[in-house]
C-alpha positions as a LaTeX table, in Angstrom:
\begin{tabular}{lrrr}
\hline
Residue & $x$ (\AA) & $y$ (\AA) & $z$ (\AA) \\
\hline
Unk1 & 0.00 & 0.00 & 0.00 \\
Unk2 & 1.66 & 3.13 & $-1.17$ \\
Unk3 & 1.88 & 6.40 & 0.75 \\
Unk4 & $-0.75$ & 7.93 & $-1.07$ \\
Unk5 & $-3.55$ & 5.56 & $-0.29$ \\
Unk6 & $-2.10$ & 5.46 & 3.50 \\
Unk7 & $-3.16$ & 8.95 & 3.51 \\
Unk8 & $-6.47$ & 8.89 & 2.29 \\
Unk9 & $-7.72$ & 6.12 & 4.65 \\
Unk10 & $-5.88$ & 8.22 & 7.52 \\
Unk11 & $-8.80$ & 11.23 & 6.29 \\
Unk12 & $-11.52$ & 9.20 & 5.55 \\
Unk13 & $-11.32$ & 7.56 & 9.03 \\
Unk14 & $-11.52$ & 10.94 & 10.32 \\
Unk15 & $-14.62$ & 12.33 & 8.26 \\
Unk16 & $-16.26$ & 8.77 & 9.75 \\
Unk17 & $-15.16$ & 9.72 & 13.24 \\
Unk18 & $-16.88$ & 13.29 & 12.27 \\
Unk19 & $-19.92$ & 12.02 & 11.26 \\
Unk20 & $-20.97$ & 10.07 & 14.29 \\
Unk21 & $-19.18$ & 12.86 & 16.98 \\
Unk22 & $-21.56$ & 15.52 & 15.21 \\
Unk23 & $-24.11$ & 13.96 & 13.21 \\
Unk24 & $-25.07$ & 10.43 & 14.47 \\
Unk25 & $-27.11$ & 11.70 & 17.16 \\
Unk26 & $-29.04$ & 13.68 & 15.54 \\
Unk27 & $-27.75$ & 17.61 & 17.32 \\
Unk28 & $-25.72$ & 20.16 & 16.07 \\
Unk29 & $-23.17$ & 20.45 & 18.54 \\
Unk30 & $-22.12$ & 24.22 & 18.49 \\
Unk31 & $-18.83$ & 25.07 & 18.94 \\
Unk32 & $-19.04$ & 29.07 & 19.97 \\
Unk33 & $-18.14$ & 29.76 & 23.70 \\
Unk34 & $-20.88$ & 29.99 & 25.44 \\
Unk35 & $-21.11$ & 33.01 & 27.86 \\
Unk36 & $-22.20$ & 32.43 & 31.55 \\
Unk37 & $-24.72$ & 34.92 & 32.28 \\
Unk38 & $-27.49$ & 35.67 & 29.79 \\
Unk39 & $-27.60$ & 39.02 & 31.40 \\
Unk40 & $-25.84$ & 41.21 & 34.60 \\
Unk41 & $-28.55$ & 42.10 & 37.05 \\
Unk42 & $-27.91$ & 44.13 & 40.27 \\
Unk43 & $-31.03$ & 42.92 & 42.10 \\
Unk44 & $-31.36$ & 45.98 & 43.69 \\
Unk45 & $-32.32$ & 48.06 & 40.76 \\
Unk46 & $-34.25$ & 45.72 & 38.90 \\
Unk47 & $-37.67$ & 47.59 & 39.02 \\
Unk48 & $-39.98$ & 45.73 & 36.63 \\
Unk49 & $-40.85$ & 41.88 & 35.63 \\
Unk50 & $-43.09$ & 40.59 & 32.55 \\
Unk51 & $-43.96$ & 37.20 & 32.50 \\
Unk52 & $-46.22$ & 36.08 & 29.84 \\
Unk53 & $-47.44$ & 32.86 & 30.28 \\
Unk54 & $-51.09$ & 31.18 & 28.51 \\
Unk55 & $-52.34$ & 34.61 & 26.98 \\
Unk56 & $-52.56$ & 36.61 & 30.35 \\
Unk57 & $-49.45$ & 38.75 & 31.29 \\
Unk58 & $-48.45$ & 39.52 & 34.71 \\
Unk59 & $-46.19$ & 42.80 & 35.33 \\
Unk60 & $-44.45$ & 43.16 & 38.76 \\
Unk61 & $-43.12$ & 46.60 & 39.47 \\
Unk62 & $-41.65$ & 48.91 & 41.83 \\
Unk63 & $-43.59$ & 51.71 & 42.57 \\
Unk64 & $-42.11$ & 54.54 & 45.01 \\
Unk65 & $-40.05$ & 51.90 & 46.00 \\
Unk66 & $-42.93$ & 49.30 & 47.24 \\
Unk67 & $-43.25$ & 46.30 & 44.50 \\
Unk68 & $-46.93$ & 45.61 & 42.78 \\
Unk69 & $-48.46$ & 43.56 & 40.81 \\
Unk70 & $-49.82$ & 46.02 & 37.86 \\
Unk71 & $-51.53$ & 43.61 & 35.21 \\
Unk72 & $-53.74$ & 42.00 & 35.41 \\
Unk73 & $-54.84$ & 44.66 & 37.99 \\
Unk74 & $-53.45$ & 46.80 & 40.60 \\
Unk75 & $-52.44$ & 45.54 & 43.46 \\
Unk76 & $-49.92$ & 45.31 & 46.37 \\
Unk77 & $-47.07$ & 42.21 & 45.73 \\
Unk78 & $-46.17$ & 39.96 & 47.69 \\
Unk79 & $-42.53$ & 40.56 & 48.04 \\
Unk80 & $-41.76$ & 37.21 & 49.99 \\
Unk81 & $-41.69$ & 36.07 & 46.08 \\
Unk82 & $-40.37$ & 38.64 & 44.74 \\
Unk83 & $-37.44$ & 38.49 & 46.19 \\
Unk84 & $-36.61$ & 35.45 & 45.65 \\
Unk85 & $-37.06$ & 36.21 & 41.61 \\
Unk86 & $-35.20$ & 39.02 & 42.18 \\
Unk87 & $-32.35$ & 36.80 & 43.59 \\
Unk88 & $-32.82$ & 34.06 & 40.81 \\
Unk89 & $-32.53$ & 36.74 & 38.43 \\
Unk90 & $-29.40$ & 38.02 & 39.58 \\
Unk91 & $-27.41$ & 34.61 & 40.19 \\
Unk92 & $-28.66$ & 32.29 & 37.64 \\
Unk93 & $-25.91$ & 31.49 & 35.18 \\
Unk94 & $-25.92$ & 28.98 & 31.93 \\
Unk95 & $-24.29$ & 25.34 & 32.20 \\
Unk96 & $-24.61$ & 23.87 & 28.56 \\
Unk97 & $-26.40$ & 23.91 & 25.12 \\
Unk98 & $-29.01$ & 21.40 & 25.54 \\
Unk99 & $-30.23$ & 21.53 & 22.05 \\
Unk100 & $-29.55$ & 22.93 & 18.89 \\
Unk101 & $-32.55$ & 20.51 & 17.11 \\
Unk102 & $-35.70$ & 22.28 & 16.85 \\
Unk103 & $-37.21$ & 19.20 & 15.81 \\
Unk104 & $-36.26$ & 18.00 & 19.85 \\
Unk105 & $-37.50$ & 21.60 & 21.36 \\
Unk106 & $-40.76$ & 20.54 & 22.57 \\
Unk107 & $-39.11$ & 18.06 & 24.82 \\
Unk108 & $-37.73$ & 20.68 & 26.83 \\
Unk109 & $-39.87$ & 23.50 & 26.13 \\
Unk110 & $-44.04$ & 22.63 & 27.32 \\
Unk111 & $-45.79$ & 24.73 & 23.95 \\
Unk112 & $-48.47$ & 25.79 & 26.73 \\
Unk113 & $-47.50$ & 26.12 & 29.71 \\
Unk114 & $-43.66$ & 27.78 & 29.21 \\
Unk115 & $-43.45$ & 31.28 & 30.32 \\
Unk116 & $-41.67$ & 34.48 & 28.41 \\
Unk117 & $-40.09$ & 36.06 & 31.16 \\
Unk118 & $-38.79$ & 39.69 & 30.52 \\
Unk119 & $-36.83$ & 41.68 & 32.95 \\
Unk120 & $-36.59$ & 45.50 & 33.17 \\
Unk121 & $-33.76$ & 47.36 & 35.09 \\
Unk122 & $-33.50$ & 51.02 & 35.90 \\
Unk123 & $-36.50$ & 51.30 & 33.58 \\
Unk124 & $-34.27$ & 49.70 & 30.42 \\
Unk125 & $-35.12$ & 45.90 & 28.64 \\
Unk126 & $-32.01$ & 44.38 & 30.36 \\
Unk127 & $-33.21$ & 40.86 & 28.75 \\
Unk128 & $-35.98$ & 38.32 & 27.60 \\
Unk129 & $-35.64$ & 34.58 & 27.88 \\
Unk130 & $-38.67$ & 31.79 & 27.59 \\
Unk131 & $-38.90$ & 29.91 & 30.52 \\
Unk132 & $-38.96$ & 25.27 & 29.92 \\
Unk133 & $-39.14$ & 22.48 & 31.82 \\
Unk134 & $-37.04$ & 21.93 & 34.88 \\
Unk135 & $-34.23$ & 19.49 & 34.96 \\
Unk136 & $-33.64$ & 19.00 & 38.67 \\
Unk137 & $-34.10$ & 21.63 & 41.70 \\
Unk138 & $-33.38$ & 24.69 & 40.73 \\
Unk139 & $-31.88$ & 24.24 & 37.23 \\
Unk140 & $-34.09$ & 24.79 & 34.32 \\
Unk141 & $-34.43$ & 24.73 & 30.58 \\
Unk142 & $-34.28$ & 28.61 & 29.35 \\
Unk143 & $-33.92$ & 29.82 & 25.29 \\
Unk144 & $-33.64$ & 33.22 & 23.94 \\
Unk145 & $-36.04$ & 34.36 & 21.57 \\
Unk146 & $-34.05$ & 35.11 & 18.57 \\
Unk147 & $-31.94$ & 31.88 & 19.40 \\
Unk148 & $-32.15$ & 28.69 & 18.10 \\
Unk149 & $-30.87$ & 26.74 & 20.60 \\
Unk150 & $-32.19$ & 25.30 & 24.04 \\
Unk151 & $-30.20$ & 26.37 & 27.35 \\
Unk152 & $-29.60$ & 24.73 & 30.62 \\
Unk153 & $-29.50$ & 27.48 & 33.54 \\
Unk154 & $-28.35$ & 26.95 & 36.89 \\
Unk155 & $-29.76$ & 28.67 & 39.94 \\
Unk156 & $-33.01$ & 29.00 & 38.18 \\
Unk157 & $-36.18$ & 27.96 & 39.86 \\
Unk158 & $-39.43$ & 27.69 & 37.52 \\
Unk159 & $-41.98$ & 27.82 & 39.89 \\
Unk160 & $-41.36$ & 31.15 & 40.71 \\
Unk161 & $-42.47$ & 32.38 & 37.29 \\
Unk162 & $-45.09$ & 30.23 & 36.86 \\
Unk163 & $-47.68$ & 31.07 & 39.06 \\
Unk164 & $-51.44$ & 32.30 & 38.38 \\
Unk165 & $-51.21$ & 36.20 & 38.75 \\
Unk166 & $-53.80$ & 35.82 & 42.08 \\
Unk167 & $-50.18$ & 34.19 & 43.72 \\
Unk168 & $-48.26$ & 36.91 & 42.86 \\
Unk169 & $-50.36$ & 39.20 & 45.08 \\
Unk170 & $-50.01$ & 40.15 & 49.04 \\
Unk171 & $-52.41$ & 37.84 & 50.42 \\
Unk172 & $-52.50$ & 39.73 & 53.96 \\
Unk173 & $-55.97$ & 40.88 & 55.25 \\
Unk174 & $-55.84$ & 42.60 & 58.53 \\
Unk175 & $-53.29$ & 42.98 & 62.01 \\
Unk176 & $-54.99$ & 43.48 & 64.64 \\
Unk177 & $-52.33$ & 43.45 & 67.84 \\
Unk178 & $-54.33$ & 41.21 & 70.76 \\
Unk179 & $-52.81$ & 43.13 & 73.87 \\
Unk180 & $-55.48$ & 46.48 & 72.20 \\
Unk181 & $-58.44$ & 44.31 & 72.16 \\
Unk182 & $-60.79$ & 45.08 & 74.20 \\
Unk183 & $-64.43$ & 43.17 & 73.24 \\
Unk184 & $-65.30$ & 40.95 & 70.59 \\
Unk185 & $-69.14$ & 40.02 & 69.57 \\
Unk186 & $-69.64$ & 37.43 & 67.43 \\
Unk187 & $-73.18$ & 37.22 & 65.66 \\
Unk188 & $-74.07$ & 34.67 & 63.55 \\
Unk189 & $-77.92$ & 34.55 & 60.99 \\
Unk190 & $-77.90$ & 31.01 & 59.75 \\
Unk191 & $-79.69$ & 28.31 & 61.72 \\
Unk192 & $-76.55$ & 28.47 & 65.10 \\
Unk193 & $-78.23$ & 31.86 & 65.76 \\
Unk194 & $-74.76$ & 32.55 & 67.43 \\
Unk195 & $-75.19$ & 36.46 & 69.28 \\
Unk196 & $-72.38$ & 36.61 & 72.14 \\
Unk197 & $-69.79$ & 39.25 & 73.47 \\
Unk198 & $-66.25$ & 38.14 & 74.67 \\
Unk199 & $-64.88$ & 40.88 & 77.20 \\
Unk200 & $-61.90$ & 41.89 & 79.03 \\
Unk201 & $-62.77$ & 43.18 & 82.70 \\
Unk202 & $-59.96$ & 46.12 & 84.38 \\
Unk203 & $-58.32$ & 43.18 & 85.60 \\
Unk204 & $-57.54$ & 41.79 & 82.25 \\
Unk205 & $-59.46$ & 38.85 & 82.56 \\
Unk206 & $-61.39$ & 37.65 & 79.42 \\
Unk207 & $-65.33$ & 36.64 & 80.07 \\
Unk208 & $-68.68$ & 36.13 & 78.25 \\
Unk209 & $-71.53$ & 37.33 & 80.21 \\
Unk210 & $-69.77$ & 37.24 & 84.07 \\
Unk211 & $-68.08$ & 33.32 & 82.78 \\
Unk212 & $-65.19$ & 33.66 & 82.50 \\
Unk213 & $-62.91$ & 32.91 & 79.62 \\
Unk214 & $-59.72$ & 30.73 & 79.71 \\
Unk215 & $-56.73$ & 33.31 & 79.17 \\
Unk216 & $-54.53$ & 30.55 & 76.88 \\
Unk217 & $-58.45$ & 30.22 & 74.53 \\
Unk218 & $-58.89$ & 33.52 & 74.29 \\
Unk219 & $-55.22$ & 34.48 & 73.25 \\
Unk220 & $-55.29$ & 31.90 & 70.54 \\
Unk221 & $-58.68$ & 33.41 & 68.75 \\
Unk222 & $-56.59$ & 36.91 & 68.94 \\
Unk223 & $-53.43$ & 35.77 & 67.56 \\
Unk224 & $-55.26$ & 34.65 & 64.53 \\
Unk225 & $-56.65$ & 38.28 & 63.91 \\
Unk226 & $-52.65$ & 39.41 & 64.50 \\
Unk227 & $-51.35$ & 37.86 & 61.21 \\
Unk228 & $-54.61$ & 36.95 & 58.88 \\
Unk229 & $-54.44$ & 36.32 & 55.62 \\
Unk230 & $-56.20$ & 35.12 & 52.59 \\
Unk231 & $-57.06$ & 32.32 & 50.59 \\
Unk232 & $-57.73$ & 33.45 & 47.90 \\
Unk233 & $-59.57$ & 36.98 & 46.40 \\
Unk234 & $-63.21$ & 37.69 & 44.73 \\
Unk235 & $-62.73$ & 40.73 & 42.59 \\
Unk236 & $-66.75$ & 41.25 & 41.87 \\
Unk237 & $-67.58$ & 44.35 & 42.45 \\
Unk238 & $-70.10$ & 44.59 & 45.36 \\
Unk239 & $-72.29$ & 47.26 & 45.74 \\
Unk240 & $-74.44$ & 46.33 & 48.25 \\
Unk241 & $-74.51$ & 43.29 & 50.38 \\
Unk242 & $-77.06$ & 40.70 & 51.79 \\
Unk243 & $-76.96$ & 40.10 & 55.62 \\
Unk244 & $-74.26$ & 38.54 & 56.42 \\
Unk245 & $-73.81$ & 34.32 & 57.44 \\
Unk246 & $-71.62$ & 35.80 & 60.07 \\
Unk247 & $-70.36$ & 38.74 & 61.44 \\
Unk248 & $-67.11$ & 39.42 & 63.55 \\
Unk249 & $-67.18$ & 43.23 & 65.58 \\
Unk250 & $-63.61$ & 43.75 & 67.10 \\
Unk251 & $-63.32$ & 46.36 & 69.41 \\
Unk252 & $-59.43$ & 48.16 & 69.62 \\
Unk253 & $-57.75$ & 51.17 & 69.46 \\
Unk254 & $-59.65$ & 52.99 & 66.87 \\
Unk255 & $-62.74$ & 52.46 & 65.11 \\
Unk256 & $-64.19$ & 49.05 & 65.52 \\
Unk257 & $-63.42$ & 46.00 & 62.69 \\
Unk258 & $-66.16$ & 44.44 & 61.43 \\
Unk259 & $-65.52$ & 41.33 & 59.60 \\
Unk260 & $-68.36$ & 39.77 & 57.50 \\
Unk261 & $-68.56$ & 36.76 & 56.14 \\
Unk262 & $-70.60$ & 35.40 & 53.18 \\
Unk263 & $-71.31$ & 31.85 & 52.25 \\
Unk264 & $-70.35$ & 31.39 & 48.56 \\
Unk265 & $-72.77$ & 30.12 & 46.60 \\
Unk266 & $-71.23$ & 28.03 & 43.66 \\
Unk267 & $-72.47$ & 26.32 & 40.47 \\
Unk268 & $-69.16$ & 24.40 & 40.35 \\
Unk269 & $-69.85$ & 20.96 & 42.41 \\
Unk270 & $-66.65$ & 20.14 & 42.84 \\
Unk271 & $-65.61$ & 23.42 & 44.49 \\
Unk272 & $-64.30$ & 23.63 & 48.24 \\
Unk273 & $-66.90$ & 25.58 & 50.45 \\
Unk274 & $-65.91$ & 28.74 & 51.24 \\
Unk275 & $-66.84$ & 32.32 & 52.34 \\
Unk276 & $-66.99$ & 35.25 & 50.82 \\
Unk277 & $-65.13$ & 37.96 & 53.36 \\
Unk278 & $-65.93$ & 42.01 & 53.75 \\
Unk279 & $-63.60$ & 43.77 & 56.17 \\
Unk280 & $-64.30$ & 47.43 & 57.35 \\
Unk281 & $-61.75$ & 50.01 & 55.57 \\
Unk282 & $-60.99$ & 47.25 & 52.89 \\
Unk283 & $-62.52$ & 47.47 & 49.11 \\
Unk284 & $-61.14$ & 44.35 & 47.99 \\
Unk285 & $-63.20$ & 41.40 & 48.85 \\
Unk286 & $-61.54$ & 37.81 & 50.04 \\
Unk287 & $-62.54$ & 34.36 & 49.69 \\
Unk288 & $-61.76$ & 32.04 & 52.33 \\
Unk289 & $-62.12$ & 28.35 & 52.39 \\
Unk290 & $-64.06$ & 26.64 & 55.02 \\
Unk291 & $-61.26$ & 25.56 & 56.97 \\
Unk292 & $-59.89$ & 28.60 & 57.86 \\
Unk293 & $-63.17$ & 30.73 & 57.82 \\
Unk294 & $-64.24$ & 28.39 & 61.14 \\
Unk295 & $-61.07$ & 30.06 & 62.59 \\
Unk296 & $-62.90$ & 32.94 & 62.77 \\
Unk297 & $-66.87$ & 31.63 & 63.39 \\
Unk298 & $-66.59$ & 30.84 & 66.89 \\
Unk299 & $-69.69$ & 29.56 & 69.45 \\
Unk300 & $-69.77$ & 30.33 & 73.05 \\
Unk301 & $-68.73$ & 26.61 & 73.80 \\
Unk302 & $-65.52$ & 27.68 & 71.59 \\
Unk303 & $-64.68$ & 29.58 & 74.28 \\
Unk304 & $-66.28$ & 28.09 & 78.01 \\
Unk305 & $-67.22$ & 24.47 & 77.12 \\
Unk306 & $-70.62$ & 23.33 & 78.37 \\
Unk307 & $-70.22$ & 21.29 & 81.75 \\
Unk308 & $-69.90$ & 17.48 & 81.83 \\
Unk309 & $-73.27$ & 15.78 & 81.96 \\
Unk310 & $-74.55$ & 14.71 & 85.52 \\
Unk311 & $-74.17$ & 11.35 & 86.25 \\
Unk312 & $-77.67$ & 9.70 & 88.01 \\
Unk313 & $-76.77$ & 7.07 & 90.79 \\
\hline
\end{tabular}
């Protein structure tokens, strides 16, 4: 075998090595060095967030400083989240190419449910990337919009740009500190006919009518009104309202709370019970599921439990 030949297997073996490195498996492996960050954010002046996700859009922005949720409507954030996009924002960096195939992009990217998330700083388009699947944890399947390639991401949590808009908002309802309290009257109108006042006396102590009220009961109704919060929020506008299921008067510092509540009458069967929920100051209306609504609908046994029965000899 002359030289010649020698030398033409020597390339041909090479083109064959080629073909299955690059070709065989069916992705154009690319080459270019691939930058770590798809964009430099200082969390801190990040001030807006787009997510587009199933035909409704969802803006986040600060406003004088405090974040809110702007579309769909306007209302406060709930910054426990946001900062934690914020963060993921700022630190999430690219591993690898995934895919250079469109023909294998729907394996990574879900056609309905993938989010276009686009981030504002200092009022400028710093950058736009569509959101995939997740891989594992925190890393997740990312691709520009004028790329055509698929892109793993590190430090990149999905969930948090994935929610319904109605999770992006401050769920809080009312703080009402227990050491101002002063009287509480619950009043019920369904069939319980609940109508009772819960009172604290000069000495502190807690009673219903001259019975008195265990201190460790009374302070765990109170610390519920301390931190409440939502379910979930009914944005019908009301204009005027039936009598309510069940009413909640909270005497303070200040002008009395009333809390009303409403049972929700639905046409979906499969639909957890809950009540609609009025608070006094507060436009915005609340839904709360059954569950935690009883929190608030207390009876007088609630709070002095009826006496054992008597025993006959």
């Amino acid at each position: 075998m002359n030289k010649s030949i020698k030398i033409l297997l020597a390339v041909f073996a090479i083109l064959i090595a080629l073909y299955f490195l690059f070709f065989r498996s069916g992705e154009k492996v690319s080459t270019d060095k691939l930058d770590a960050k798809l964009f430099v954010a200082d969390s801190s002046k990040i001030d807006k967030i787009e997510i587009v996700k199933n035909n409704e859009t969802v803006v986040l922005e600060k406003v004088n400083n405090q974040w809110k949720l702007t579309k769909p409507l306007d209302y406060a954030a709930d910054t426990t989240n946001i900062y934690l996009m914020l963060k993921d924002l700022k630190n999430f960096t690219i591993e690898s190419v995934a895919s250079e195939n469109p023909a294998k992009f729907n394996s990574y990217l879900d056609t309905v449910n993938n989010s276009k998330i686009s981030t504002y700083q200092e009022g400028k388009l710093l950058g736009t990337f569509i959101l995939g699947n997740t891989q594992a944890g925190d890393n997740s399947f990312i691709k520009k919009p004028e790329d055509n390639r698929i892109l793993l991401a590190s430090n990149l949590t999905a969930a948090l740009f994935t929610k319904p808009s109605k999770d992006y908002r401050n769920k809080f309802i009312l703080s009402i500190q227990p050491f101002s309290v002063s009287k509480v009257s619950f009043k019920s109108n369904d069939s319980s006919k609940v109508d009772f006042t819960v009172s604290k006396d000069s000495a502190n102590k807690w009673n219903i009518g001259g019975d008195s009220v265990s201190t460790s009961v009374m302070e765990g109704f109170l610390n519920i009104l301390a931190n409440f919060n939502t379910d979930d929020f009914k944005d019908t506008v009301m204009t005027t309202f039936p009598v309510p299921t069940y009413s909640i008067t909270v005497n303070a510092t200040g002008t009395p709370t009333v809390i009303n509540l409403y049972k929700e009458v639905s046409t979906d069967p499969n639909a957890a019970p809950a009540f609609i929920t009025q608070v006094t100051g507060n436009n915005q209306l609340f839904r709360l599921f059954s569950a935690v609504a009883s929190q608030l609908m207390k009876k007088r046994s609630d709070f002095i439990p009826p006496p054992p029965p008597k025993t006959t000899k």
